[in-house]
C-alpha positions as CSV (number, residue, x, y, z in Angstrom):
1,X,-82.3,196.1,-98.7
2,X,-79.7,193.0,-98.2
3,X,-77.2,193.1,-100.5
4,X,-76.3,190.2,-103.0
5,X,-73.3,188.5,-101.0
6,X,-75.9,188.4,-97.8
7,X,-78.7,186.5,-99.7
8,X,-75.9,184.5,-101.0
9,X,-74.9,183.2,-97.8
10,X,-78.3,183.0,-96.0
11,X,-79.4,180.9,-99.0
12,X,-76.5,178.3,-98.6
13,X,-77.7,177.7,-94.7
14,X,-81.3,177.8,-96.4
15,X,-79.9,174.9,-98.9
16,X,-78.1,172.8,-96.5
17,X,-79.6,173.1,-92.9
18,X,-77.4,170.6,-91.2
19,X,-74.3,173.2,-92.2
20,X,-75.3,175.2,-89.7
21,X,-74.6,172.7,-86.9
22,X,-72.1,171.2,-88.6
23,X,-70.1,174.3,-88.3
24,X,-71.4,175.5,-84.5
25,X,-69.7,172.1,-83.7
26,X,-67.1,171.6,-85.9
27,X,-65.5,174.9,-85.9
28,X,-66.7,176.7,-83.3
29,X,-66.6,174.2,-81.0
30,X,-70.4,174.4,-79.1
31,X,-71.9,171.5,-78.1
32,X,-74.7,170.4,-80.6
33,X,-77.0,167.3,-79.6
34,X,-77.0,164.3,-81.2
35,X,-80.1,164.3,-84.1
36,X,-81.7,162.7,-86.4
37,X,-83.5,165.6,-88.0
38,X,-82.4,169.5,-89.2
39,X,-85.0,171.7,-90.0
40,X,-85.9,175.6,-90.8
41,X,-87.4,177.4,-88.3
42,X,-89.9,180.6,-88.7
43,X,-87.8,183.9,-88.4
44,X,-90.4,186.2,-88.1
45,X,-89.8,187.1,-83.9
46,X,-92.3,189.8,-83.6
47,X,-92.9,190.1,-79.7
48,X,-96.1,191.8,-77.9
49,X,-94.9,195.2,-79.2
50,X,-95.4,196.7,-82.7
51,X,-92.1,196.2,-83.3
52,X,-90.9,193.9,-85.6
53,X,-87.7,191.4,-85.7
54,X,-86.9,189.0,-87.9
55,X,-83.8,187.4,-87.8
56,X,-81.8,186.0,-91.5
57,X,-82.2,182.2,-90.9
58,X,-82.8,180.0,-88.2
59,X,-83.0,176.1,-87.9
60,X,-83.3,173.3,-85.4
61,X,-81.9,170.0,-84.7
62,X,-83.9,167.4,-83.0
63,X,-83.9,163.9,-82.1
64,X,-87.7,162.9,-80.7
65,X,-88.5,166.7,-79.7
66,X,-86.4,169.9,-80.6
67,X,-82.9,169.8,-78.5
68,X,-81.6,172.9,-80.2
69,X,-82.0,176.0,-82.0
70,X,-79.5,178.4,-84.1
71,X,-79.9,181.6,-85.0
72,X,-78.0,182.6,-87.9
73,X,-77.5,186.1,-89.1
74,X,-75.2,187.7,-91.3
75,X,-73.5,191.1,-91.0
76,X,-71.3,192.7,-93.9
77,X,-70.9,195.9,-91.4
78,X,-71.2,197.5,-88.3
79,X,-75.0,198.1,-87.1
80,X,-75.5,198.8,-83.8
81,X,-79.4,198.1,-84.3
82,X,-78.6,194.6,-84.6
83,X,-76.5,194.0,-82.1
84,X,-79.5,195.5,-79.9
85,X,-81.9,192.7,-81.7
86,X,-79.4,189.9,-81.0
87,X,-80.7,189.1,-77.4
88,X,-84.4,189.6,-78.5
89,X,-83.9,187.0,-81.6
90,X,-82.5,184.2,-78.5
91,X,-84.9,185.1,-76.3
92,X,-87.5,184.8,-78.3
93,X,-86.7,181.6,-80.0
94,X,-86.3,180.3,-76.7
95,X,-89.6,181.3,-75.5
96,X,-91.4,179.7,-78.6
97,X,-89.7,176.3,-79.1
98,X,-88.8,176.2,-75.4
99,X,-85.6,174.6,-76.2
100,X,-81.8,175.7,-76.1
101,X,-81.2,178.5,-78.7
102,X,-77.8,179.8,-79.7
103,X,-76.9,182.5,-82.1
104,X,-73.9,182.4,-84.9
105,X,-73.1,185.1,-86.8
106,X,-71.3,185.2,-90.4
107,X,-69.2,187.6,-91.4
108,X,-67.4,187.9,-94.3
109,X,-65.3,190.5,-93.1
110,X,-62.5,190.1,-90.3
111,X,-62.4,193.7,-88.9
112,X,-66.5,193.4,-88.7
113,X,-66.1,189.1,-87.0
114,X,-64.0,190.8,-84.3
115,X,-66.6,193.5,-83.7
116,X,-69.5,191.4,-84.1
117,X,-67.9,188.7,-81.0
118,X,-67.8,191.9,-78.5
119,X,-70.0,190.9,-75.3
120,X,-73.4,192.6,-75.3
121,X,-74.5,193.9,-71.5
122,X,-78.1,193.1,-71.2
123,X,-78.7,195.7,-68.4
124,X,-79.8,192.9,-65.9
125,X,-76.5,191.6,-63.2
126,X,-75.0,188.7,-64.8
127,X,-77.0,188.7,-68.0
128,X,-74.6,189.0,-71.0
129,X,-74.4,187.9,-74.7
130,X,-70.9,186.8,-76.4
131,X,-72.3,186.5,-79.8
132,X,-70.5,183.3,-81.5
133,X,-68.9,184.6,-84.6
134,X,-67.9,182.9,-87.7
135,X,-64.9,184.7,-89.8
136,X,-63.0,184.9,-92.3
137,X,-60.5,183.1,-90.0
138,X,-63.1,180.4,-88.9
139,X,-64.2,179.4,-92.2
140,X,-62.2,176.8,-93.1
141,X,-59.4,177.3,-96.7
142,X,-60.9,173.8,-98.6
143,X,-58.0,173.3,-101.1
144,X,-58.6,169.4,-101.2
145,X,-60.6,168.1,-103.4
146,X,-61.5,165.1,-101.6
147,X,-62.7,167.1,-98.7
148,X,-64.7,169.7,-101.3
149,X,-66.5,166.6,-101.9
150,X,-67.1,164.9,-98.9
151,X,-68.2,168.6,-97.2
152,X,-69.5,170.4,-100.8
153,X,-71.6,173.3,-98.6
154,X,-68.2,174.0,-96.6
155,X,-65.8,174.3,-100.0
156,X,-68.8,177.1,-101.4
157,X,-68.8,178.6,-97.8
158,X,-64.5,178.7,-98.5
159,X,-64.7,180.0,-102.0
160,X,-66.9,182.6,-101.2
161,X,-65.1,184.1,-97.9
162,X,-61.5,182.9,-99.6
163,X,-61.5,183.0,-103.3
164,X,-59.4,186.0,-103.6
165,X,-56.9,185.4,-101.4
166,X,-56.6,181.5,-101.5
167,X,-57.4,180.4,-105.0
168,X,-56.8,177.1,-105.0
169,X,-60.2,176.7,-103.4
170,X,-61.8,177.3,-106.5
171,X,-59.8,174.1,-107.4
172,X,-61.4,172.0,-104.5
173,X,-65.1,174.0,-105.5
174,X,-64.9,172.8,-109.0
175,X,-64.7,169.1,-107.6
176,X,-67.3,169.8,-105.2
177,X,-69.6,170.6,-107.9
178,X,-69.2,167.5,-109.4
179,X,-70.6,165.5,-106.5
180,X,-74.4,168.0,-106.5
181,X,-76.9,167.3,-108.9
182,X,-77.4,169.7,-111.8
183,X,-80.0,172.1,-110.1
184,X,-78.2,172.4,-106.8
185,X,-74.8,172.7,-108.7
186,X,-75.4,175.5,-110.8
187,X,-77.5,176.9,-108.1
188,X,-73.6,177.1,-105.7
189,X,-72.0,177.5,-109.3
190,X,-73.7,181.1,-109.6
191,X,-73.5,182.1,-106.1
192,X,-69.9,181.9,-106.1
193,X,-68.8,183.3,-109.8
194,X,-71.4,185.9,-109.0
195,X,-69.2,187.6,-105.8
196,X,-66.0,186.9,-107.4
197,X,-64.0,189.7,-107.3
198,X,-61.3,190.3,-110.5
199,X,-58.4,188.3,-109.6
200,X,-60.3,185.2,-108.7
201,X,-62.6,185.9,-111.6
202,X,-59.4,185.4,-113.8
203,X,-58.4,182.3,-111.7
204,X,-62.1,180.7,-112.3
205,X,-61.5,181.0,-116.0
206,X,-58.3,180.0,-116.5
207,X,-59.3,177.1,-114.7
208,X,-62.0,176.8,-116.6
209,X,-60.0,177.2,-120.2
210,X,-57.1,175.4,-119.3
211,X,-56.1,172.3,-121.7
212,X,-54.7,170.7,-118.4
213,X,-57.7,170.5,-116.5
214,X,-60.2,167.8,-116.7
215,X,-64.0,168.9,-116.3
216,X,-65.1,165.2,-115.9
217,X,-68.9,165.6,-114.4
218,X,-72.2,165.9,-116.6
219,X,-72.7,168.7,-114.8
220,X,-69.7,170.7,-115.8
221,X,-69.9,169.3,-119.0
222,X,-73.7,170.4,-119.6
223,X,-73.0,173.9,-118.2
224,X,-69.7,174.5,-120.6
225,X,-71.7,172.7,-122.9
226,X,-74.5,175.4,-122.8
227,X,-72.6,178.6,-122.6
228,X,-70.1,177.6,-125.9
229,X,-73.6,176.9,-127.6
230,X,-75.4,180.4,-126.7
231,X,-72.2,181.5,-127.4
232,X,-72.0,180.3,-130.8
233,X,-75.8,180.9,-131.8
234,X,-75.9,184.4,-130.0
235,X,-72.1,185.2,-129.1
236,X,-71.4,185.6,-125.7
237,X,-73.0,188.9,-124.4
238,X,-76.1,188.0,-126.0
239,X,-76.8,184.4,-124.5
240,X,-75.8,186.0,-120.9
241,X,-78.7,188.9,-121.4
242,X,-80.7,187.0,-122.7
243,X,-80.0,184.2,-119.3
244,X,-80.4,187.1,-117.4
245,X,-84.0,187.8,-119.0
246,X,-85.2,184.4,-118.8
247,X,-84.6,184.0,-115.3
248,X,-86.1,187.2,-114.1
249,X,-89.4,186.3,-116.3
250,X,-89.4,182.6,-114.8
251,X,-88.8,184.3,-111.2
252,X,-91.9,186.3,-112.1
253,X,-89.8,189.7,-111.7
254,X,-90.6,192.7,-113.9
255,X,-88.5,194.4,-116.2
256,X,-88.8,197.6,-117.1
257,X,-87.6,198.9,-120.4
258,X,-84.8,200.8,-119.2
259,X,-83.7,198.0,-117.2
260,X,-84.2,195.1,-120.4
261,X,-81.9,198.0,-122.4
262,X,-79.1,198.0,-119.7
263,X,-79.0,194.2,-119.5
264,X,-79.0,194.0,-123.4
265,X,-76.7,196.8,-124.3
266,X,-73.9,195.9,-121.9
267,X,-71.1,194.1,-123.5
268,X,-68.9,194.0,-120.3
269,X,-68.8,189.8,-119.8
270,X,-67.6,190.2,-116.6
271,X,-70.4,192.8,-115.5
272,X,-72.8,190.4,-117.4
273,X,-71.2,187.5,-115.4
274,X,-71.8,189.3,-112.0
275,X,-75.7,189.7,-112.9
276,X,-76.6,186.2,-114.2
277,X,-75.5,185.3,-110.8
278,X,-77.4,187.9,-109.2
279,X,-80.9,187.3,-111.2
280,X,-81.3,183.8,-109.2
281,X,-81.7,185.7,-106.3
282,X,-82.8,189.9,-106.4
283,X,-86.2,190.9,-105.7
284,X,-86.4,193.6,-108.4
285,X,-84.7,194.0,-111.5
286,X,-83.0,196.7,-110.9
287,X,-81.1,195.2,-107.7
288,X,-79.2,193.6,-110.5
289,X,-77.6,196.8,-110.6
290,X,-76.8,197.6,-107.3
C-alpha cells in the first residue's frame, strides 16, 4: 500500500496540475508547449493483456488540442518492477492521447533520484528510456518569502523534501500559506507538519510560539485560533483525537474499537500530530498507524 509521504506528494501535483510542467520546464529544463489549459489525465494504463498498470498521476497541457503529456510517479525506493512499467506507462499514454508524453519521477531520496535516472534498455536497437528525475537536489530550497508566495506549491514541495535539513523553508512555507485560501491552506498545512521529522517538528513550533513572529493571515490566525480553543475546552491530546475522529467519520472511513482506543489513549502530541495529518489522506484507519 503507498505510504503517507507518497500520497502526500501525488496529492500536491493532484492539487496544482500546472506544477507539474512548471517544474519539467523550470528545473529540469524539457521543453513544455505553450498552453492555455492543465488538466488530469486517466492513470489507469491497462493494455490488451490482463495485466494491469496504473501509473501515480498524470496530466496534460494543451492549447486548442493536447501538445503534451507527463507522467508523474513517485518512488521512496528501489523497485525494479517499476522501472519495467516505466516504458509501458509512455507508451501507452502515447498511444491514447496521441500526443508527446514524458515521464518525471519524484523522489524524495538522493541515493534512490540517482538510481531512478539510470537508462532503461528497451530490448529493441536504439530504443532507450532516461527517466527524468526530480531530487532532493532538483527541488528547489524556498527560503524567501516572496517567492513562497508567488510559487506557494513549490515552497510545500521544498518543505517537504528540505525541512530537516534547511529549516528556514518552513519560514518561506508559513508565508506561502498565507496567500491559499483556508481549505487549500490547511490542506498543504497538514501534509507538511504530518512528514516532519523531530528536528523540523521543533523548528515548526518554535516558529509557531515565538513572540517575534508575526502570524498576520486569517488563515493562520483561524487555525491557532482553533487548536488554543480545543485546547482549552478539551486540552490538547483530546481536541487532536477527537480531529482525528472527526475526519475519518466525515471521510466515511471506519473505525474499529481498537483503533478509536489507540487514537484516544495516546497522549504523545507529536505522535497525535503525525496522525491528524495522516487522516486527510489513509484509506483505512489503521494506516494511521503505519
Amino acid at each position: 500500500m503507498p505510504s503517507y509521504e507518497h500520497e502526500v506528494l501525488i496529492d500536491l501535483f493532484r492539487q496544482e496540475p500546472e506544477l507539474a510542467p512548471e517544474m519539467l520546464s523550470g528545473i529540469l529544463g524539457v521543453e513544455v508547449p505553450d498552453h492555455t489549459k492543465t488538466e488530469v489525465e486517466n492513470v489507469d494504463l491497462t493494455d490488451v493483456r490482463p495485466t494491469e498498470y496504473r501509473a501515480d498521476m498524470a496530466v496534460s497541457v494543451r492549447n486548442t488540442d493536447r501538445e503534451m503529456a507527463i507522467i508523474i510517479e513517485v518512488q521512496r525506493k528501489r523497485t525494479n518492477t517499476k522501472r519495467l512499467s516505466w516504458p509501458v506507462y509512455i507508451t501507452t499514454m502515447r498511444s491514447r492521447l496521441g500526443c508527446p508524453t514524458v515521464l518525471m519521477v519524484v523522489c524524495p531520496d538522493a541515493s534512490t533520484a540517482k538510481w531512478c535516472a539510470e537508462p532503461i534498455e528497451i530490448g529493441h536497437p536504439g530504443m532507450v528510456l532516461t527517466p527524468i528525475v526530480l531530487g532532493p537536489d532538483q527541488v528547489p530550497v524556498v527560503t524567501d518569502s516572496d517567492e513562497a508566495r508567488a510559487h506557494s506549491e513549490i515552497s510545500v514541495l521544498s518543505a517537504l523534501i528540505h525541512c530537516d535539513t534547511h529549516p528556514a523553508v518552513l519560514d518561506a512555507f508559513a508565508e506561502a500559506l498565507e496567500t491559499l485560501d483556508p481549505e487549500k491552506g490547511r490542506l498543504y498545512h497538514d501534509y507538511v507538519v504530518g512528514n516532519m521529522p523531530t528536528r523540523a517538528r521543533l523548528h515548526w513550533r518554535n516558529l509557531m510560539a515565538t513572540k517575534t513572529y508575526e502570524w498576520k493571515s486569517d488563515f493562520a490566525r483561524r487555525y491557532l485560533a482553533e487548536g488554543k480553543a480545543e485546547g482549552k475546552a478539551e486540552g490538547k491530546a483530546e481536541g487532536e483525537a477527537r480531529a482525528i475522529l472527526t475526519v475519518l467519520a466525515a471521510r466515511g472511513i471506519p473505525v474499529s474499537d481498537e483503533a478509536k482506543d489507540r487514537i484516544t489513549s495516546c497522549s504523545d502530541p507529536e505522535l497525535l500530530d503525525v496522525w491528524v495529518g495522516r487522516s486527510a489522506l489513509v484509506e483505512t484507519a489503521d494506516d494511521l498507524f503505519v
